[in-house]
N, C-alpha and C positions, 0 to 999 in steps of 0.2 A: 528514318533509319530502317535498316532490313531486319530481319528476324535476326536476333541473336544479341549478341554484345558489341555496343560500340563506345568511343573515348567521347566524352560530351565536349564542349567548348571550353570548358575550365580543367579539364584532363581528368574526370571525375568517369567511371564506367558508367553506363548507359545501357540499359536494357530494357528491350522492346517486349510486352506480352502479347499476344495477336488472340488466344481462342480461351475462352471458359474455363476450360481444362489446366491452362497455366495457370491462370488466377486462383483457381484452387488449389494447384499446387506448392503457391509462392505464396500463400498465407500464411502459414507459419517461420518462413522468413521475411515474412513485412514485419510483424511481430516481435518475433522471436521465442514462439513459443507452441504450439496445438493448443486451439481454443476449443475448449469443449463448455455445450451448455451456453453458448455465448452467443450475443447477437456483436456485431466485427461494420465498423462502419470505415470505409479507407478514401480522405480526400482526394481529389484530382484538380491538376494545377494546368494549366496553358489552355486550354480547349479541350473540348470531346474527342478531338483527332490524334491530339498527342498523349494529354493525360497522363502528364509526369504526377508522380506519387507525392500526396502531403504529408498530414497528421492522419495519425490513427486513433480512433475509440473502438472501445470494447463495456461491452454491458451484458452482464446476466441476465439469461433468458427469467423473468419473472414467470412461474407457476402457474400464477392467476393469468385469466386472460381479461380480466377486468384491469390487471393492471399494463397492457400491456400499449396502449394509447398514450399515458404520461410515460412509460418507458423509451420509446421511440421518439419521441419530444425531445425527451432529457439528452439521451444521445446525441440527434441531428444537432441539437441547441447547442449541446457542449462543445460538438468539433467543430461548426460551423463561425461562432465566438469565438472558439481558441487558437483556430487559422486566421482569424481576423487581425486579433491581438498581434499575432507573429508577423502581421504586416500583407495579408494576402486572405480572402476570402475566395473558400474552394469554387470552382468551377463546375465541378458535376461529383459524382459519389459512385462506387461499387459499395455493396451493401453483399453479407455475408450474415448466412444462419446456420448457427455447428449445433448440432445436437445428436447423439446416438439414439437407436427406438429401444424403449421402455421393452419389460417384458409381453411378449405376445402381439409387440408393434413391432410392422416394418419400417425398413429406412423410407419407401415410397410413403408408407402412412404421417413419417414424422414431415416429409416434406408437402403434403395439402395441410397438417392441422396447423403447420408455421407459416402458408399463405396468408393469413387475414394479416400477420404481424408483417412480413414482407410488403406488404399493401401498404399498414400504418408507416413505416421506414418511406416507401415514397413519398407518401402525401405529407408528413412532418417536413421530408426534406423539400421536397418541391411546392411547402408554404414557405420555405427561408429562400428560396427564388435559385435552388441549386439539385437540379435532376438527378434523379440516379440512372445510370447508363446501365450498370448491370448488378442485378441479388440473384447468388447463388445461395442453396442450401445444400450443405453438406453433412452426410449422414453414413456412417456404417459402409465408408469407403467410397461411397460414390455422390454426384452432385447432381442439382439439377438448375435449371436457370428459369427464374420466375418471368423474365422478360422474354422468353422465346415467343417468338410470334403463332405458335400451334399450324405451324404449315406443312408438320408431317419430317421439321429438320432432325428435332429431340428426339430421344427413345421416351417411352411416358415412365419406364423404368429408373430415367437417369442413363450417368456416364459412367461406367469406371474411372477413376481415380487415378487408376492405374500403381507404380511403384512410385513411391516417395523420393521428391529430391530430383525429380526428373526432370521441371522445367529448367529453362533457359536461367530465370532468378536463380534457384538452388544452385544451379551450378555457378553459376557466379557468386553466389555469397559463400558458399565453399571454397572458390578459389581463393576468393578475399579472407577467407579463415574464420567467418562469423559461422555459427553451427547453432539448431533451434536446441534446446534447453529443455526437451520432453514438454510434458500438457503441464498445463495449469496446475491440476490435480498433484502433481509430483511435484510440482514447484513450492505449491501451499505445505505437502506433510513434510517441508523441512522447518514448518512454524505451526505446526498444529498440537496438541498436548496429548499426552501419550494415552493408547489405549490400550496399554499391555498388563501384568497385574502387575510388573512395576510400579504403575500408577497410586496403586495401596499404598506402599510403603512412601512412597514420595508424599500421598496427601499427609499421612501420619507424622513425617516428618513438617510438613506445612503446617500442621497444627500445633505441633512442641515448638515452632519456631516462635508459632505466633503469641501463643502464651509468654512465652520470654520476652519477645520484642516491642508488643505492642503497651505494655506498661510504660517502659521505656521510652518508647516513640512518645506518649502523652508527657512526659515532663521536659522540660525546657533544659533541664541540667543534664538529665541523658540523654538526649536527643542527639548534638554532637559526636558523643563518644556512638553512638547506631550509626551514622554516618560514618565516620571511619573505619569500625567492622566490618561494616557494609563494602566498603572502598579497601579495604587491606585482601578483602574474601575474594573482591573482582579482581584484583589486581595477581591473586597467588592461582585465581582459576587460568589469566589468560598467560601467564609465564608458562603451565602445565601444557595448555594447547599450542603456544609456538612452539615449545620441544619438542611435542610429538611428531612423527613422522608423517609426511604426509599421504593422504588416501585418497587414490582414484573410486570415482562415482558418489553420486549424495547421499547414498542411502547407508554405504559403508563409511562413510567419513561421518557421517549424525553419530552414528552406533559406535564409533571410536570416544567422538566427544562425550557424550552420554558416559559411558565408560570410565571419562577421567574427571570426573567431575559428582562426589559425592551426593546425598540425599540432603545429609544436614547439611552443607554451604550451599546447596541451591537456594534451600528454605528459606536462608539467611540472607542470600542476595535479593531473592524474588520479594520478601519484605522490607528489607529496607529502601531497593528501590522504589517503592510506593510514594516516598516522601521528593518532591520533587525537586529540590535544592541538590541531593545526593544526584537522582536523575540526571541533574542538567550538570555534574562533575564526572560522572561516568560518559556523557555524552561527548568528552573532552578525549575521548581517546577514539576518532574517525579517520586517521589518516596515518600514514606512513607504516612503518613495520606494525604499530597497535589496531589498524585497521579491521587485518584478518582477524588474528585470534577474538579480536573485540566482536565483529559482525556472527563466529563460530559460536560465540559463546552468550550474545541477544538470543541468536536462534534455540541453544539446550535451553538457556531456561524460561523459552517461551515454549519449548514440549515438555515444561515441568509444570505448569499452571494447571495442573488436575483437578478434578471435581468440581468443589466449590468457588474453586480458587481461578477458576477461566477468567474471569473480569483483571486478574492481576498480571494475565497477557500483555495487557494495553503498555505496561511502562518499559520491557523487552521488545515485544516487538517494535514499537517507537524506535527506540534505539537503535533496534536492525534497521528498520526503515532511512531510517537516517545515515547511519557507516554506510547502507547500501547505497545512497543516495548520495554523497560524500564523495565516496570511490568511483561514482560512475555506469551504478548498476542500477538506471533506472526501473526496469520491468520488475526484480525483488521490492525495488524500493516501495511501486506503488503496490505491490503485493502485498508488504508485511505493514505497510502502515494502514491499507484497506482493513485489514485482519484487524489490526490495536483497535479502528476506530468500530468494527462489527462488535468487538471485547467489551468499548467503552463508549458510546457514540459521544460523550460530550469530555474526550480526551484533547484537550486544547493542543498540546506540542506536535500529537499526533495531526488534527484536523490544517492545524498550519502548513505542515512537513506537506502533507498530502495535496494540500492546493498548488503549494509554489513549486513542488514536481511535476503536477500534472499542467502548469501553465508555465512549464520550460524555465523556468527562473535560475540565478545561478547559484549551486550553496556557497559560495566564497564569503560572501557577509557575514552568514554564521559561523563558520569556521575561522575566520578573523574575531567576531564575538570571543569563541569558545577559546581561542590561541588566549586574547588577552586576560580573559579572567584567568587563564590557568598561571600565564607570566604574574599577575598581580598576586597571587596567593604566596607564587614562590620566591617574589622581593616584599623587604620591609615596607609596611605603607608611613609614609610619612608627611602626608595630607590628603587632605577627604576629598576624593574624587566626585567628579557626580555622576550620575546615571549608575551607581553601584551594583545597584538593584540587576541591572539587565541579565538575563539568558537569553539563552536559546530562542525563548518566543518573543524577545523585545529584540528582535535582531531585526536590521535595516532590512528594508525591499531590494533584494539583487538586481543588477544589470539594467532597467527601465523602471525610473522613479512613476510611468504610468501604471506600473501591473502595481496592486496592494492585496496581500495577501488579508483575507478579514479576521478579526478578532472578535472574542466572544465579548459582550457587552463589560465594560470594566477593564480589562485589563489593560497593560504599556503595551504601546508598540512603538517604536523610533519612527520618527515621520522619515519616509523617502528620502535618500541623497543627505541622511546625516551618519554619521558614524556611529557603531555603536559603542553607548558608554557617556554620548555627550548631554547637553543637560537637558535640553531643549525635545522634551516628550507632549507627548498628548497625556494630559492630567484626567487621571479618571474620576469616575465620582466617589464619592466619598461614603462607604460603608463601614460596620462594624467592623473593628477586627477580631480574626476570629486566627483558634491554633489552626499554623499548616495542617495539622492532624488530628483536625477536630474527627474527623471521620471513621482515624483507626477505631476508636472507643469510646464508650459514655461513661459516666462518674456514677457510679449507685448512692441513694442517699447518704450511707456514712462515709464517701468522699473517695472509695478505693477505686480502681480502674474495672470494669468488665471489660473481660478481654471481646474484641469483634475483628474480622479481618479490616486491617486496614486499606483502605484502600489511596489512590492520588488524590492531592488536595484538587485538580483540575476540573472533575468532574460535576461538581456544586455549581447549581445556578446561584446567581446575585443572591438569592435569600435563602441560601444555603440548602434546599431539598434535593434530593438524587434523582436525574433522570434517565439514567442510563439504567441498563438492565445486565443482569448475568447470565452467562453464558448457561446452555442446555445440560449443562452435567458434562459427562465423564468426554463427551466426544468434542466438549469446545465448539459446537457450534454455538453464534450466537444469535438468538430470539428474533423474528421477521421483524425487519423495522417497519413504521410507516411510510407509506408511499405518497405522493401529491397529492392524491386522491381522498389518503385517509386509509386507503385498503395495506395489509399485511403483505409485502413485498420481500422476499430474500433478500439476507445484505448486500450480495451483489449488486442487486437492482439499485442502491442505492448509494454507487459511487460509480463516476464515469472513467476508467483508466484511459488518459490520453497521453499519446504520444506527439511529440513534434516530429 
């Protein structure tokens, strides 16, 4: 093809990149997004000569430079597997390093200290028998290319960048009406927890909630009626946001929500969705007119999880992750469910949600699930079904009974290519039973409740201890995970966002 835009064989638009310069500036609509802080790996499909565009990963630039050999692994590994899976193993790689400089760094400086990591991005990929053709780094507007042969073509300076949206791709994803979504950063504070003195009042109200609720939540006779409060609250929050009128930009449309949407019924929602049965009933509203207001209102009150309460992220933003994922809005989806699992790293619904996204899978399984349990509640039952039990995370394998999404030791999952609901499961082993809610609270020797934040039953290893950690206080991040290595990694570092 010649420079520009052409009709493919299947009448599909076709457009040819030719210089560095494009490439850099058509990363963010490969995307869809300005990756900042990110190392960007983008397959290539037919040969080195054409290199039609595959899957994409994205990975957080890890801090450590100890870690940054199993990070480059993990990446190469992941796209290289996850085009395979899709039926085609990439042929060669562009490889992309975004970072802005630090204070008192230049863009030239960020791009020699991110050489060594450009180097490991080679040699990972070209141990999987898949070269990389070209790694840019991109920094503070301009780029530069790791592979230039040093024969005086480069400035040592870098390129300008130039004006945004100028390649040949931008304008074609323009015309087609696709538009990037601002950075990363802006895309995350529509799920991050407030850091205004609102926040005060909101944890206060998080604590009067929890005093009331979590009594409650421990006995088996009120536990139902929390559930339906619970579910009456969610139900009277998203009537309020489809009335509203609607608001152009994210940052005025949050601040709307926010808005209509009290201190004490957040309180209320954000604890009783702890309990995971409620969870997986609130998860029943991802499609059609309940969609939006639903995924508006995952997002307020995962910027209500303040202070202490950052770990009770995980069961909101799931639920966003999932409407977003539902609707069609893959890049939120593995957004907001990367977040639950930085919240909770052993958030089962979340950790599921976020494989069978990132390995293209289809959600119609679960959303056939979610349909039928909601139909079963609202007819008479007049004989015992089996597979009663099933949600959300016992739902079939979408589209290729070969992809299986993994589950955590114990639990159901519907083997591949059955329907969900029918009886014919994998039997787990057989442990204590223990309450959904053992966790909100413990029993003081004369038998009364101490109140504690509850949290998801999901979180418990087999013998019930917590491994998951809380968030850093008032700003919601969450605690460095571990890396391959062992060494302290940003959560980034430890999820691979891929695209098909």
């Amino acid at each position: 093809m010649g420079h520009g835009a052409a009709v493919g064989p299947g009448g599909e638009q076709q457009v040819t990149l030719r210089t560095p310069a494009e490439l850099a500036d058509a990363l963010p609509y490969l995307l869809g997004y300005r990756p900042e802080d990110s190392i960007v790996l983008v397959a290539l499909h037919d040969g080195a000569a054409k290199g039609r565009f595959g899957g994409r990963a994205r990975l957080g630039i890890p801090h450590r430079t100890d870690d940054w050999p199993s990070a480059a692994q993990q990446l190469a590994h992941g796209l290289v597997t996850g085009s395979e899976r899709r039926g085609a193993k990439p042929e060669s790689m562009v490889a992309f390093l975004c970072q802005d400089p630090a204070v008192g760094e230049s863009a030239r400086d960020v791009m020699e200290r991110l050489r060594p990591l450009a180097q490991l991005l080679r040699r990972a990929c070209g141990a999987l028998d898949v070269p990389v053709v070209e790694a840019l780094c991109i920094s503070d507007g301009r780029f530069w290319s790791y592979c230039c042969p040093g024969n005086g073509c480069c400035s040592p300076d870098g390129e300008s960048m130039g004006l945004p949206g100028t390649s040949v791709l931008a304008a074609a994803a323009t015309y087609a009406g696709l538009h990037v979504r601002g950075t990363l950063r802006e895309l995350r504070a529509r799920l991050l927890p407030w850091e205004t003195a609102a926040a005060l009042c909101q944890e206060a109200a998080l604590d009067t909630a929890q005093a009331a609720l979590v009594p409650r939540i421990l006995e088996a006779e009120s536990r139902a009626e929390v559930a339906e409060e619970t579910l009456a609250a969610v139900r009277r929050a998203m009537e309020r946001l489809a009335a509203a009128p609607t608001t152009s930009g994210g940052l005025d449309a949050d601040l709307r929500d926010d808005e209509l949407i009290g201190h004490d019924d957040a309180a209320t929602m954000i604890l009783g969705l702890q309990d995971r049965a409620t969870r997986d009933r609130a998860a029943e509203w991802m499609e059609g007119d309940e969609a939006g207001p639903a995924l508006r209102l995952w997002r307020a009150l995962a910027r209500r999880c303040v202070g202490p309460y950052g770990e009770h992220a995980a069961a909101p933003l799931t639920l966003a992750g999932w409407v977003a994922w539902s609707t069609g809005d893959e890049l939120e989806a593995r957004e907001a469910l990367a977040l639950a699992l930085a919240a909770d790293r052993d958030y089962l619904f979340a950790r599921l949600l976020h494989q069978a996204c990132n390995e293209g899978l289809d959600p119609e399984s679960i959303r056939r699930c979610l349909r039928a349990e909601r139909r079963g509640r609202e007819r008479p039952t007049t004989t015992t079904e089996a597979g009663a039990e099933g949600g959300p995370e016992a739902a079939e394998q979408p589209s290729a009974p070969t992809h299986t999404v993994a589950a955590a030791p114990g639990d159901d999952v519907a083997p591949a290519g059955k329907p969900c609901g029918t009886g014919s499961r994998r039997r787990r082993r057989s442990r204590p039973e223990r309450s959904p809610d053992t966790r909100a609270g413990r029993r003081a020797p004369d038998g009364t409740a101490q109140a504690r934040r509850p949290r998801s039953t999901e979180g418990t290893s087999p013998g019930g201890r917590r491994s998951g950690r809380p968030a850093d206080g008032p700003s919601g991040r969450a605690r460095a995970h571990r890396g391959a290595d062992g060494q302290d990694t940003p959560p980034e570092a430890t999820h691979v966002d891929e695209q098909p």
